[in-house]
ZAROMAR-466777 format. One line per field, with one value per residue (C-alpha): residue number from 1; x, z, y. Coordinates in Angstrom, 3 decimals. Layout:
<atoms>
nr = c(NUM ...)
xx = c(X ...)
zz = c(Z ...)
yy = c(Y ...)
</atoms>
This chain:
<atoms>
nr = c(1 2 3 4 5 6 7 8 9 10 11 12 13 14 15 16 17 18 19 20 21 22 23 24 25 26 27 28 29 30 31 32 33 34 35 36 37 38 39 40 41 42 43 44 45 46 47 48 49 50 51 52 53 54 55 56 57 58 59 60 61 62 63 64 65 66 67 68 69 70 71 72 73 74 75 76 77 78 79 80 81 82 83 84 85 86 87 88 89 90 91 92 93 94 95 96 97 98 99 100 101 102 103 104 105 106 107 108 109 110 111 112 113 114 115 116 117 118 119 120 121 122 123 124 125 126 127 128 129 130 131 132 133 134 135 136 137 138 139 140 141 142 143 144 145 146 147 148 149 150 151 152 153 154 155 156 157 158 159 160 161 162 163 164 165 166 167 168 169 170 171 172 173 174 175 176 177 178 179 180 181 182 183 184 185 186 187 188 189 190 191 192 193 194 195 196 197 198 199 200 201 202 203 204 205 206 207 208 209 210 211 212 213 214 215 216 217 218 219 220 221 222 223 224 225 226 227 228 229 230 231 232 233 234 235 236 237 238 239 240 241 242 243 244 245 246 247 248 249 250 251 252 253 254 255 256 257 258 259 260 261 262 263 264 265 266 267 268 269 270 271 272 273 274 275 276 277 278 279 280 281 282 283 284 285 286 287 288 289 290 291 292 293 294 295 296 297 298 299 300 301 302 303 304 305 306 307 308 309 310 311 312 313 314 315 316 317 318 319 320 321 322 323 324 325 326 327 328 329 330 331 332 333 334 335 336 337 338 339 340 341 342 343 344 345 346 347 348 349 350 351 352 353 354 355 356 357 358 359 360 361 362 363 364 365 366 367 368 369 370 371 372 373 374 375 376 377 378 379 380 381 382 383 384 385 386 387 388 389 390 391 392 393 394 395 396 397 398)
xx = c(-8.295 -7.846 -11.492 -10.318 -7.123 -8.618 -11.062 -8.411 -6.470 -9.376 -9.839 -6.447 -6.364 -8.114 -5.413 -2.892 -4.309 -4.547 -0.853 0.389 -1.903 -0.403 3.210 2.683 0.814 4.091 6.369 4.541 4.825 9.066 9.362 7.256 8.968 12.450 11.286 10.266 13.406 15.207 13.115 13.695 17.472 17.314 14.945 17.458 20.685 19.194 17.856 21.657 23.003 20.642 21.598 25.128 24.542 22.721 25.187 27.822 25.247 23.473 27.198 27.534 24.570 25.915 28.659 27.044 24.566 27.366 29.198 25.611 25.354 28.856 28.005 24.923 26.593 28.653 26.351 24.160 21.631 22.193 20.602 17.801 16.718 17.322 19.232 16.985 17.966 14.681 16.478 16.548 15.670 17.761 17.313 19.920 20.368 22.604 24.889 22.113 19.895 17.077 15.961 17.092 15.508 13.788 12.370 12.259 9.140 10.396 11.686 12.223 16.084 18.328 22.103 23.756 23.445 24.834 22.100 18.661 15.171 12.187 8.673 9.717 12.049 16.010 18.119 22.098 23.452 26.606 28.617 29.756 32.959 32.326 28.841 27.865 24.316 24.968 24.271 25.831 24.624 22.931 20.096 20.180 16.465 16.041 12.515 12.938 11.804 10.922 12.244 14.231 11.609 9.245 12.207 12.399 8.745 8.789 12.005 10.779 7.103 9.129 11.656 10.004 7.023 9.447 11.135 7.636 6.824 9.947 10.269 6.562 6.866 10.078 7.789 5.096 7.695 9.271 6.249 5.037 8.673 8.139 4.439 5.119 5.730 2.511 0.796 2.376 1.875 -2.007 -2.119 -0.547 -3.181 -6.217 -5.034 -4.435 -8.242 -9.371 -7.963 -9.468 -12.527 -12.999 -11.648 -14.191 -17.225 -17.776 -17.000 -18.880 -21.545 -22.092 -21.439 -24.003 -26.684 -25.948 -26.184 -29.541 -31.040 -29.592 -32.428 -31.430 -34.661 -32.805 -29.121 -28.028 -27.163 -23.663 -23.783 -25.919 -23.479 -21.289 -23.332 -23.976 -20.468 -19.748 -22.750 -21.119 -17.903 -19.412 -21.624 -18.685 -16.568 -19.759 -19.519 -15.997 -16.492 -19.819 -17.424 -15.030 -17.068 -18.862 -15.282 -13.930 -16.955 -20.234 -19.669 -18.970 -22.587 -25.854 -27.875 -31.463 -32.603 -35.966 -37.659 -36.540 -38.587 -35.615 -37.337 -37.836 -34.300 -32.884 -34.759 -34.102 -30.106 -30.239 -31.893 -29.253 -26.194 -28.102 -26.150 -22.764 -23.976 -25.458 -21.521 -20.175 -23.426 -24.246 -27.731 -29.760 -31.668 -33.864 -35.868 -37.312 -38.998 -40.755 -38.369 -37.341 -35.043 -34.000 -31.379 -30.130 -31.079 -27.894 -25.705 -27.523 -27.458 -23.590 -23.809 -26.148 -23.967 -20.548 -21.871 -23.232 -20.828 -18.419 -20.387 -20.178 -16.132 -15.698 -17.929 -17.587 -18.546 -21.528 -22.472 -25.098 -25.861 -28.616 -29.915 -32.362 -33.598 -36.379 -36.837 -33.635 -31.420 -30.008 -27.473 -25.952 -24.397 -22.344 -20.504 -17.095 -13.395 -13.936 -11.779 -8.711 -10.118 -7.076 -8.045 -11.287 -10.561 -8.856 -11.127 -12.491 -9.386 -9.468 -7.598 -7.320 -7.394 -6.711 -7.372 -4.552 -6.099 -9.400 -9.486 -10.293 -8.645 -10.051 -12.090 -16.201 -15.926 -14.551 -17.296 -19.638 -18.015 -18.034 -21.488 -22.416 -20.502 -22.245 -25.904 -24.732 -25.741 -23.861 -22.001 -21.254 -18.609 -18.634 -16.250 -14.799 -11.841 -13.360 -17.053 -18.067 -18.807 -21.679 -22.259 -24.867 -25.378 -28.125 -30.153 -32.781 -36.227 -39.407)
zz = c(24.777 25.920 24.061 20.999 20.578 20.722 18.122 16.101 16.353 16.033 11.843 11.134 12.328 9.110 6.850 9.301 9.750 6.084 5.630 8.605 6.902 3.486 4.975 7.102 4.487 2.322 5.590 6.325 3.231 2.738 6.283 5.600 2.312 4.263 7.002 4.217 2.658 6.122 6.601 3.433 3.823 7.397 6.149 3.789 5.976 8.315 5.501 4.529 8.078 8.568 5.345 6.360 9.416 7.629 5.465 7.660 8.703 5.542 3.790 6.205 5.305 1.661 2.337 4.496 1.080 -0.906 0.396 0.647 -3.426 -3.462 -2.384 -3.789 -7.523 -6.871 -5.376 -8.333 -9.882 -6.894 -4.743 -5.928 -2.977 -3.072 -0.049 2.917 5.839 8.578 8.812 5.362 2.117 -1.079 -4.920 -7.983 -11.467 -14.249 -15.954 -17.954 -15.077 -15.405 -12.382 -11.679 -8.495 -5.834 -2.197 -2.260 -1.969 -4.256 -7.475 -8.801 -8.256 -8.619 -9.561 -9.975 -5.575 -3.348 -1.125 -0.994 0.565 -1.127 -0.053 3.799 2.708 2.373 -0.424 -0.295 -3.825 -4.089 -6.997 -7.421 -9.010 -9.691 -11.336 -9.173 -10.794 -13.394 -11.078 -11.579 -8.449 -5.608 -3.582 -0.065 1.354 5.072 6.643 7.693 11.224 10.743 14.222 12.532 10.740 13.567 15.279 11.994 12.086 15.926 15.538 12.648 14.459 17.599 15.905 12.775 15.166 17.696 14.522 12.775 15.985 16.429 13.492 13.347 16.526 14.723 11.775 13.835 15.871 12.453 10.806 13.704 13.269 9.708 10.202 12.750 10.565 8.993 12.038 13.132 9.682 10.002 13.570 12.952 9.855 12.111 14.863 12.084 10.864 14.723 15.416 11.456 12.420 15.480 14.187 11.111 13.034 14.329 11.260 9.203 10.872 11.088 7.044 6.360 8.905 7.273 4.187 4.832 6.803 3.783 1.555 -2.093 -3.553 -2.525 -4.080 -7.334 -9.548 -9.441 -5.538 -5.748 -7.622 -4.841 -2.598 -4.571 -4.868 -1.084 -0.619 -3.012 -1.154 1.912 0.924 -0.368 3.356 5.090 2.904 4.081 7.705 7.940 6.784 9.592 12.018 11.468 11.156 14.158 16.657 15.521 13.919 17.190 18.321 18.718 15.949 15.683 12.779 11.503 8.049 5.758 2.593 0.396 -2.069 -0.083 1.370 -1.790 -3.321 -0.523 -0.720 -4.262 -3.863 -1.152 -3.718 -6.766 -6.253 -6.118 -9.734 -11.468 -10.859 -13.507 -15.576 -14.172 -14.246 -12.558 -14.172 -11.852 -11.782 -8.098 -7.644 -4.010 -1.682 2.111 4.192 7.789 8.606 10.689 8.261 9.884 8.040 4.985 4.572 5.113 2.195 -0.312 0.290 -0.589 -3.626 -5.146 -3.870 -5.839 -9.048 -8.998 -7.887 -10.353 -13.390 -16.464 -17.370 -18.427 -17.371 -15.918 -12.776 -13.065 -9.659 -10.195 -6.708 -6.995 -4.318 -3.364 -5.194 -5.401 -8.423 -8.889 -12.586 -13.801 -17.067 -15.648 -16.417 -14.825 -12.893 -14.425 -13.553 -11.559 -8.935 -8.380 -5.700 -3.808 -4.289 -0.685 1.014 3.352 2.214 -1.435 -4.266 -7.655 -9.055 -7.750 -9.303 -6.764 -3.180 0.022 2.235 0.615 3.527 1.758 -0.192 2.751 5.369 2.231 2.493 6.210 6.290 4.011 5.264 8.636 7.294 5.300 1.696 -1.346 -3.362 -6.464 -9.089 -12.811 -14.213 -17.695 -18.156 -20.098 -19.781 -16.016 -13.401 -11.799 -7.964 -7.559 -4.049 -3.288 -0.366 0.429 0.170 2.225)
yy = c(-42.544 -46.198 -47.161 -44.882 -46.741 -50.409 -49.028 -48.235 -50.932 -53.279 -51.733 -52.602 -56.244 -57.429 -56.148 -57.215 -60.660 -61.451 -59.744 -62.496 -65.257 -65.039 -64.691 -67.822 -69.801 -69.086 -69.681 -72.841 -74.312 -73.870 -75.147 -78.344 -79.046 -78.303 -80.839 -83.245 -83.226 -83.772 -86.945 -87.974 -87.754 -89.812 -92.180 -93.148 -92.851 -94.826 -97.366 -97.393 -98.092 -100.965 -102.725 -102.103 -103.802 -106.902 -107.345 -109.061 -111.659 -112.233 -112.407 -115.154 -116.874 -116.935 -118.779 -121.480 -121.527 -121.679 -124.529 -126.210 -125.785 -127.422 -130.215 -130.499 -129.962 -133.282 -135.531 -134.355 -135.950 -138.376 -135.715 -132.839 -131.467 -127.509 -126.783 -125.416 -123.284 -121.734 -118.298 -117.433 -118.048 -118.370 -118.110 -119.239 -117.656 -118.219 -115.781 -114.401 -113.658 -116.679 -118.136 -121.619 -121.897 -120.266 -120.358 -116.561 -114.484 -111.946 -113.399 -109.592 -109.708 -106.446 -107.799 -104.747 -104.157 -106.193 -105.378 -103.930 -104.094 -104.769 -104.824 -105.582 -108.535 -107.781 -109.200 -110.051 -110.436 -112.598 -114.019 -117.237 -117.951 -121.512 -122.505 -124.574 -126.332 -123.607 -120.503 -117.557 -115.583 -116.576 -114.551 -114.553 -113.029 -112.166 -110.487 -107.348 -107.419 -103.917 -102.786 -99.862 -98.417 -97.687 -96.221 -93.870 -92.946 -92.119 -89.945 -88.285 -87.700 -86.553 -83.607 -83.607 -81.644 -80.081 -78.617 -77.588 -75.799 -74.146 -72.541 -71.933 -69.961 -68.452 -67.255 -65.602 -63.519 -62.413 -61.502 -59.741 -57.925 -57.432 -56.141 -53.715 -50.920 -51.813 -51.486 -48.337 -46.865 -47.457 -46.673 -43.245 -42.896 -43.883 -41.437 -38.954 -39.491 -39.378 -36.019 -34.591 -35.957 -33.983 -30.882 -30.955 -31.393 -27.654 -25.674 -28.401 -28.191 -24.610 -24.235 -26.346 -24.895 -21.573 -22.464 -23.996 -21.089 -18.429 -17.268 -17.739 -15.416 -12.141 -13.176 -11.975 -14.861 -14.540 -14.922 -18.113 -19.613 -18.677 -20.293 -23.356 -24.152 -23.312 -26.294 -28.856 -28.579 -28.595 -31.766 -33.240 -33.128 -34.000 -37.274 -37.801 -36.707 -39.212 -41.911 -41.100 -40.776 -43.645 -45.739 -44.264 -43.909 -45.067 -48.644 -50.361 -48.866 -51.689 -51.893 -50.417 -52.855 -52.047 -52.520 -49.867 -48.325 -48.573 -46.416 -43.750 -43.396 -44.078 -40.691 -38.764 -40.240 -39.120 -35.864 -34.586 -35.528 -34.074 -30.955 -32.486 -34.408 -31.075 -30.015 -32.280 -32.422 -35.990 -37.287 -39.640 -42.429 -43.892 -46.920 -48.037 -51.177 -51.620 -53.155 -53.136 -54.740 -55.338 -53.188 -50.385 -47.121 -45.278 -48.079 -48.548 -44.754 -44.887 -47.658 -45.897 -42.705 -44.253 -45.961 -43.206 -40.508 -42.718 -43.057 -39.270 -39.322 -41.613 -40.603 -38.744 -35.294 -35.114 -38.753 -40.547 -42.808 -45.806 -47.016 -49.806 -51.229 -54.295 -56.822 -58.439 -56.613 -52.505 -51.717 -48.514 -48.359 -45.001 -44.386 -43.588 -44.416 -48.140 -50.296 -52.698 -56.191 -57.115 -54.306 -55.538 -58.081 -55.362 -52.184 -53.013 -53.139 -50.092 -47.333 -48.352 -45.934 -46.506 -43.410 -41.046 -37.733 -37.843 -37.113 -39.313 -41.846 -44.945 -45.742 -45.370 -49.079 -51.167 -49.686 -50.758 -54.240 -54.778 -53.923 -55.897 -58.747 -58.024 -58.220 -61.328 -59.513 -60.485 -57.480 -57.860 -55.871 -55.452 -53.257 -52.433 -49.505 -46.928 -47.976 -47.673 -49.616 -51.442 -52.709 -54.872 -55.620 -58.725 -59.998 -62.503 -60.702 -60.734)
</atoms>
């Protein structure tokens, strides 16, 4: 029971991993733009709160500058020299903004702040009442020693990453909560397919060996239509059943690869659902190019049956199936009611149906898929509503 139930729960982790990957991916995102946004807000709050602490100092410095421009208006032209001071620099401009003079490394000067950085250098705008040497407002610039900045980075590294993990943590326990009923949804289906499995195989298996061993020569007509119909039916659960089986016992079995006569199989595939197609009038329109590949037959069966027990499903009245196999390639075309291009992604997903008027779990296309995937083939899906469909499904030949 213990083996049965990790089987099962194994076939839904796909779903439910790509479920929790797209929920995360979207999760992930909001929480690093959220975090963003955060760091954006202290950078500048802290940005603020060092200017605010500059700007007693630097107001300082414009005053000592101040008085030194004083005096060096009225000793002017007496005395040129700029006045110089080693801890900052200083820059004048007159009342329509124009440089006068500079030792700053930034000439770029913003007068309607009082104070700013700029390109690591901070800048204390200040007024002057009196024009002295015909400056309107002087520029005080101080180099940002940068101290406060690497404490910014560090703080934001630190809880910008405690935070990210946190609510990543957060996120998987929620959509673990979210995807539970998901999981016990699929859980209950796979247990549900267990159990029908195991109840089908006796009675299955005895309609079909009696149909096999009846002789059809004595039977009136109308009987062997009887019988005929009783063998479609039957043909058509032993589809179904091989598919559960297979998804609930046999896939996690070691492979017996071998070289397969594609050809072969493929008319002997077609031969045993030629009965199910006669039912609706469908024909077969073969054309079988040599071919083989390495493969186990048991799973290549299970994919030749689903593809063409589907063109069948899937067809028209009246219709017809082409199966062209050459070298390196096997497609199976019918002339059915199609597939919406916007389902096509998703017609693999396991227990997917589109077309609510036929039968099944939805279970034939995605073993088609994950054996494929396994054997590292290529399949390939062209559809048009109304037309049919094709399924091309490629490998690398000999």
């Amino acid at each position: 029971m213990s083996v049965s139930k990790s089987r099962a729960t194994s076939s839904l982790l796909k779903s439910e991993k790509e479920s929790l990957y797209r929920f995360l991916a979207l999760y992930v995102g909001m929480v690093i733009f959220g975090i963003s946004v955060l760091a954006v807000y202290y950078y500048e709050s802290q940005k603020q709160l060092m200017l605010s602490n500059q700007r007693a100092e630097m107001s300082k410095y414009a005053y000592i500058q101040t008085k030194r421009l004083k005096v060096l208006h009225h000793f002017f032209p007496e005395r040129r020299e700029y006045p110089r001071d080693p801890r900052f620099t200083s820059a004048i401009y007159d009342i329509e903004f124009n440089k006068i003079f500079s030792l700053n490394k930034i000439d770029d000067a913003y007068f309607d702040e009082e104070i700013y950085l700029v390109n690591g250098y901070i800048h204390f705008v200040k007024n002057l009442d009196t024009f002295y040497l015909g400056a309107r407002y002087l520029v005080i610039e101080l180099k940002d020693d940068g101290k406060w900045l690497t404490a910014i980075w560090r703080d934001i590294a630190l809880y910008g990453t405690l935070a990210f993990v946190f609510f990543l943590l957060f996120g998987l326990y929620l959509a673990k909560l979210f995807l539970k009923p998901m999981r016990d949804s699929i859980m209950l289906l796979d247990r549900f397919i267990k159990d029908t499995t195991h109840e089908l195989n006796t009675p299955l298996s005895a309609i079909l060996a009696n149909i096999e061993m009846m002789d059809t020569d004595v039977m009136v007509e109308k009987n062997r239509k009887k019988l005929e119909r009783i063998n479609i039916a039957a043909k058509t659960v032993s589809v179904l059943y091989k598919d559960l089986t297979y998804l609930i016992l046999e896939q996690e079995r070691e492979n017996e690869d071998v070289w397969l006569d594609l050809k072969g199989i493929i008319r002997n595939r077609v031969e045993y659902f030629d009965v199910l197609a006669k039912s609706k009038g469908i024909t077969f329109k073969l054309a079988l190019g040599d071919a083989s590949l390495y493969m186990d037959r048991r799973k290549f069966v299970r994919v030749i049956d689903n593809l063409i027990s589907n063109a069948i499903k899937y067809n028209k009245r009246n219709g017809i199936i082409h199966i062209v196999l050459e070298e390196g390639r096997l497609a199976i075309r019918d002339t059915g009611v199609g597939i919406d291009e916007k389902h096509i992604p998703f017609m693999f997903d396991r227990y997917m149906r589109f077309d609510k008027h036929e039968g099944g779990f939805g279970i034939g296309l995605s073993i088609v898929k994950k054996i494929i995937d396994e054997y590292h083939m290529e399949i390939k899906v062209y559809s048009e509503k109304g037309e049919g469909t094709q399924i091309e499904i490629v490998w690398e030949g000999k």
